[in-house]
C-alpha positions as CSV (number, residue, x, y, z in Angstrom):
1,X,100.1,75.6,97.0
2,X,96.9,73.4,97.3
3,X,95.1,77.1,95.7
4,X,97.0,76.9,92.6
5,X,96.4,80.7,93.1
6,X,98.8,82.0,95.6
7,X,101.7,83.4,93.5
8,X,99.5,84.9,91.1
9,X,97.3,87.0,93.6
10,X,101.0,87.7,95.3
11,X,102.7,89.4,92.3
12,X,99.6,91.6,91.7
13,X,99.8,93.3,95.0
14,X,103.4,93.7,94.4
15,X,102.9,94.9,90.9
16,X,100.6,97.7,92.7
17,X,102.9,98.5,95.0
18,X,105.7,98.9,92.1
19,X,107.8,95.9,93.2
20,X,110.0,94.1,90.4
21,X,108.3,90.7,90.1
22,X,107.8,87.6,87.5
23,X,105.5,87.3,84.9
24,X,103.5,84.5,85.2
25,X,100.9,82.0,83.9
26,X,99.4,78.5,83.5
27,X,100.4,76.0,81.5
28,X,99.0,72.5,81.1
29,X,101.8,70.1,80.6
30,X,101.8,66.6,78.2
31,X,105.3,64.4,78.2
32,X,104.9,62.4,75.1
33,X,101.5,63.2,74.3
34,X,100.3,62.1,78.0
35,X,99.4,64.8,80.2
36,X,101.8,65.3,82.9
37,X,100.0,68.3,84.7
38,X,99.0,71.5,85.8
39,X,101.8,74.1,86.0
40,X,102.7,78.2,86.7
41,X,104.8,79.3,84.4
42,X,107.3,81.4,86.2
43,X,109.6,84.2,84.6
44,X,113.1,83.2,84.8
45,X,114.7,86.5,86.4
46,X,117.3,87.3,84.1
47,X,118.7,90.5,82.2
48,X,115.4,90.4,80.1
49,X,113.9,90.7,84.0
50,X,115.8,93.2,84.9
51,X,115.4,95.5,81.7
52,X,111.4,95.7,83.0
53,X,112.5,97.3,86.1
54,X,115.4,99.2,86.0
55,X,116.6,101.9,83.7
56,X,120.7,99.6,83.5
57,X,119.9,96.1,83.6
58,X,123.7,95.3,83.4
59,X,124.4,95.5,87.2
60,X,125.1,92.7,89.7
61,X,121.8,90.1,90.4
62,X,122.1,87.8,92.9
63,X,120.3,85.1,94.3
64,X,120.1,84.8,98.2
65,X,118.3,80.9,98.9
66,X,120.1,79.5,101.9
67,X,123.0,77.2,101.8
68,X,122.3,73.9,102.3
69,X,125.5,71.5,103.7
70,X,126.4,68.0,103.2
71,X,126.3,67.5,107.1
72,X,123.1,68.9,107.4
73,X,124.1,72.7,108.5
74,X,123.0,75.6,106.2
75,X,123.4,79.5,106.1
76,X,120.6,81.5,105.7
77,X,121.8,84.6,103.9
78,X,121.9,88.5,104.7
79,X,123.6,91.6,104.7
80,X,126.6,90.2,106.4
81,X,130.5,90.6,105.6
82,X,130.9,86.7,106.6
83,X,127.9,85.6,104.4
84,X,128.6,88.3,101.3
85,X,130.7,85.6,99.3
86,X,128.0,83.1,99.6
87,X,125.8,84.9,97.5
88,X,125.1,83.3,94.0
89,X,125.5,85.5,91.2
90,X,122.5,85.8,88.3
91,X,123.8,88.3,86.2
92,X,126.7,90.5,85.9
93,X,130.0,90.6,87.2
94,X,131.8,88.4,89.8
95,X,133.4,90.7,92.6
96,X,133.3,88.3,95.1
97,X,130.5,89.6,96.7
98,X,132.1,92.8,97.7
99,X,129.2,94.8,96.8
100,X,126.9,92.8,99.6
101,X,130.1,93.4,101.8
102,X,130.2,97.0,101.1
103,X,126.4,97.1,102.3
104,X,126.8,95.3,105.6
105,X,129.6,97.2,106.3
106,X,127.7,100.5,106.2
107,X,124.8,99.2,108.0
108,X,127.4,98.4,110.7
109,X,128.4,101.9,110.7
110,X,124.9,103.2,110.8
111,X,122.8,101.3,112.7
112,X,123.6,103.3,115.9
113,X,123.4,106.3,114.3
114,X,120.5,108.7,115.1
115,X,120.6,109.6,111.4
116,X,120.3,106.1,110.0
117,X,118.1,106.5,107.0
118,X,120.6,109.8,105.6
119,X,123.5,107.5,107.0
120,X,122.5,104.9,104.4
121,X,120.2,106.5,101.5
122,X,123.2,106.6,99.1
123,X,123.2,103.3,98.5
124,X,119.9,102.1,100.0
125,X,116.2,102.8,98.6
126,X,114.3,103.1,102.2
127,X,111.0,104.4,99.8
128,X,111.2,101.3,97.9
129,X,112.5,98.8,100.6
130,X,109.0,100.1,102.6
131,X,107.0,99.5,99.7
132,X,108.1,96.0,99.3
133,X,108.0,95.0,103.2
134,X,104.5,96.2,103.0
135,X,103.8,94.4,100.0
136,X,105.3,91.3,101.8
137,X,103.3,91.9,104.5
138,X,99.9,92.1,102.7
139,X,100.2,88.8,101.1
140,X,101.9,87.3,104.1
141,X,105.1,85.6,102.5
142,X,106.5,84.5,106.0
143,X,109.3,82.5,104.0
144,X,110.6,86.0,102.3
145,X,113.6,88.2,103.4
146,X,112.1,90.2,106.0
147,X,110.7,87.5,108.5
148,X,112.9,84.2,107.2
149,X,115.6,85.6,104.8
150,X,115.0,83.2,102.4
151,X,113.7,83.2,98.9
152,X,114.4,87.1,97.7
153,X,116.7,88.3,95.2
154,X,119.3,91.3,95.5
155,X,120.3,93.9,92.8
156,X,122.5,96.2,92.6
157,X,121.6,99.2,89.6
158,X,124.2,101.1,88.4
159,X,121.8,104.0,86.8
160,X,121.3,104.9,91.1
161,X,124.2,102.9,92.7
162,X,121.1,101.6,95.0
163,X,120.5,98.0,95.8
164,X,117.2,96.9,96.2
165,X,115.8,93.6,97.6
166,X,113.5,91.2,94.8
167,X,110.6,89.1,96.3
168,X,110.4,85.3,94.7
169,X,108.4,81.8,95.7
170,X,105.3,82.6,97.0
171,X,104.0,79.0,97.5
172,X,104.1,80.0,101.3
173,X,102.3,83.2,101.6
174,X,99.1,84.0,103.1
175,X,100.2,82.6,106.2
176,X,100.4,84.5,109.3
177,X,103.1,85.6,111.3
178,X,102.6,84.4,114.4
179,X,101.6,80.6,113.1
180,X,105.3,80.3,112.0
181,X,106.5,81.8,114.9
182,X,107.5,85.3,113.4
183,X,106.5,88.6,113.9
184,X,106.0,91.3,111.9
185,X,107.2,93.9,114.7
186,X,110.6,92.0,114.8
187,X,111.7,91.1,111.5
188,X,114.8,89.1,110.8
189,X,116.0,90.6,107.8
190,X,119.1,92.8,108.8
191,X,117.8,95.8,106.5
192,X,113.8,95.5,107.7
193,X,114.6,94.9,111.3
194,X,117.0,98.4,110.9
195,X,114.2,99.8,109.2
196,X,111.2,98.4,111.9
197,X,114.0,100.0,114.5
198,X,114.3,103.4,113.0
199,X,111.4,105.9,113.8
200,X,111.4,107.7,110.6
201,X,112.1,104.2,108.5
202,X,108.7,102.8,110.6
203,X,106.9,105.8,110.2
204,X,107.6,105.6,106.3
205,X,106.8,101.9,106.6
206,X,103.1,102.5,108.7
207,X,102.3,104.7,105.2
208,X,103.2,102.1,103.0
209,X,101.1,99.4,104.9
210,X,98.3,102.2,105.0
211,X,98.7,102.4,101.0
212,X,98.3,99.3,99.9
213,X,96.1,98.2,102.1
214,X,93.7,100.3,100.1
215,X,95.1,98.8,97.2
216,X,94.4,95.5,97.6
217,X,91.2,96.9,98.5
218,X,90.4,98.4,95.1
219,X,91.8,95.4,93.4
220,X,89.1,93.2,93.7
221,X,91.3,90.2,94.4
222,X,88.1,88.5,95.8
223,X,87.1,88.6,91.6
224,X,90.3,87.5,90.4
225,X,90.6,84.8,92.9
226,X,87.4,83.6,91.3
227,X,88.1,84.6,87.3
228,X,91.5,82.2,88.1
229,X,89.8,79.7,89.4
230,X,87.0,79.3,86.6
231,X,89.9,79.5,84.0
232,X,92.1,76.5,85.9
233,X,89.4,74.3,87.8
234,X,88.7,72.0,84.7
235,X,92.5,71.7,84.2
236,X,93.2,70.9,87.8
237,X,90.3,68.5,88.0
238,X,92.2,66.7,85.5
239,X,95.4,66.8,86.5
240,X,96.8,63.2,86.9
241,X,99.3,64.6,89.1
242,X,97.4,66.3,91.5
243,X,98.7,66.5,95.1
244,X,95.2,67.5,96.6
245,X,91.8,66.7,96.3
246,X,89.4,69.3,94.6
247,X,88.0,69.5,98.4
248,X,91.2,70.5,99.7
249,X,91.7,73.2,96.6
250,X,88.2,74.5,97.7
251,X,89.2,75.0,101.5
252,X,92.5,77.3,100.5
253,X,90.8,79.3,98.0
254,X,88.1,79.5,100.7
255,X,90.9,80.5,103.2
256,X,92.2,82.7,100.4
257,X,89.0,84.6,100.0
258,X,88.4,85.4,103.9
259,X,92.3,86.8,103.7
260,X,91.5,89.5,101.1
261,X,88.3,90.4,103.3
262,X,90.1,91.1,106.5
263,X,93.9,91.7,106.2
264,X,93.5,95.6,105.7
265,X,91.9,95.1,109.4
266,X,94.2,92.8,110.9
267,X,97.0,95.2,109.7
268,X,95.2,98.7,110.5
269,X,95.2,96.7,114.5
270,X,98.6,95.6,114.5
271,X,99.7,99.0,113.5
272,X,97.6,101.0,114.8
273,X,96.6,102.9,111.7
């Protein structure tokens, strides 16, 4: 993230929107008294994590990065019986991943059903799976779980027997859709694309994208952006390790700054809000 601001502006809009995400920060880094570099700081999400979010912090966390192979192949993981045991559990208990099972299974039941979203409810948080597929959306994380299905956490809390999908690794957001080949419209996450598919589920979505759209709005991320970057530019200027010139940091944040000025356009358009 030639930025350096990209995760920070990321998890504030999610923060908005009441998504679970990492605290973060900067930290200037010295290996034996040399300096080694510029850093972000990133929460480790844990049971400490969870206890910020969630009224039980003791139920299963998993982590959904693909699967790379030794030949080369990989999985890229979602809400499927096959790929349910390929999950890496965080925290809590190890069932196999028969709770991801149990998920995919239902969606299989449901997904034909004209009464999807009171199909599924029981175990799936539609309200909060809207808010964060509108959060992804703002800040245009095209390697998340709704258009790549990569970098997103899943939990599963006991307090509602709900599981609820985490965003994580923003260094590829504010990038959009259709430069990666993706598309909004069509996600490839099994539950957004059931959701995108569903009229009530897009219907609750469109108001979501409405909301924090005027969010981000009265955020003034345009000020942040440039509060960030007066606290960090001496520190990147320094950094020995560096893996762009301060011309190239000035072109993203530039980049950066026309983004906050026009997404709640380019989204009002695609949506027709």
């Amino acid at each position: 993230d030639s930025s350096h601001v990209k995760e920070r502006i990321s998890y504030m809009v999610y923060d908005a929107m009441d998504i679970p995400h990492p605290r973060n920060s900067y930290a200037e880094v010295y290996v034996n008294d040399e300096l080694f570099g510029l850093y972000l700081n990133i929460e480790t999400p844990d049971e400490l994590y969870l206890n910020r979010f969630y009224d039980d912090s003791t139920g299963n966390l998993y982590d959904a990065d693909y699967i790379m192979y030794d030949n080369g192949g990989y999985d890229i993981l979602d809400f499927y019986e096959s790929l349910a045991p390929l999950f890496e559990l965080e925290e809590g208990v190890d069932v196999g991943g028969s709770d991801i099972a149990e998920i995919a299974s239902l969606l299989t039941v449901a997904e034909n059903s004209s009464y999807f979203m009171a199909d599924t409810e029981e175990f799936i948080d539609w309200d909060y799976h809207t808010r964060m597929m509108a959060a992804e959306m703002w800040v245009g994380q095209i390697d998340g779980y709704s258009l790549n299905r990569n970098n997103y956490l899943v939990y599963f809390d006991p307090s509602s027997e709900l599981v609820t999908v985490l965003p994580w690794d923003h260094d590829y957001a504010f990038i959009r859709d259709r430069d990666w080949g993706f598309s909004w419209l069509n996600p490839t996450g099994r539950l957004s694309s059931d959701c995108i598919s569903n009229y009530t589920c897009r219907e609750l979505l469109k108001s979501r994208i409405r909301e924090v759209s005027i969010l981000a709005d009265n955020m003034n991320l345009a000020q942040v952006l440039s509060d960030t970057d007066d606290m960090i530019r001496e520190h990147i200027i320094a950094d020995p390790r560096k893996e762009a010139g301060m011309s190239t940091v000035d072109y993203y944040q530039s980049y950066l700054y026309q983004w906050i000025s026009t997404r709640r356009g380019e989204l009002e358009d695609k949506w027709g809000l």
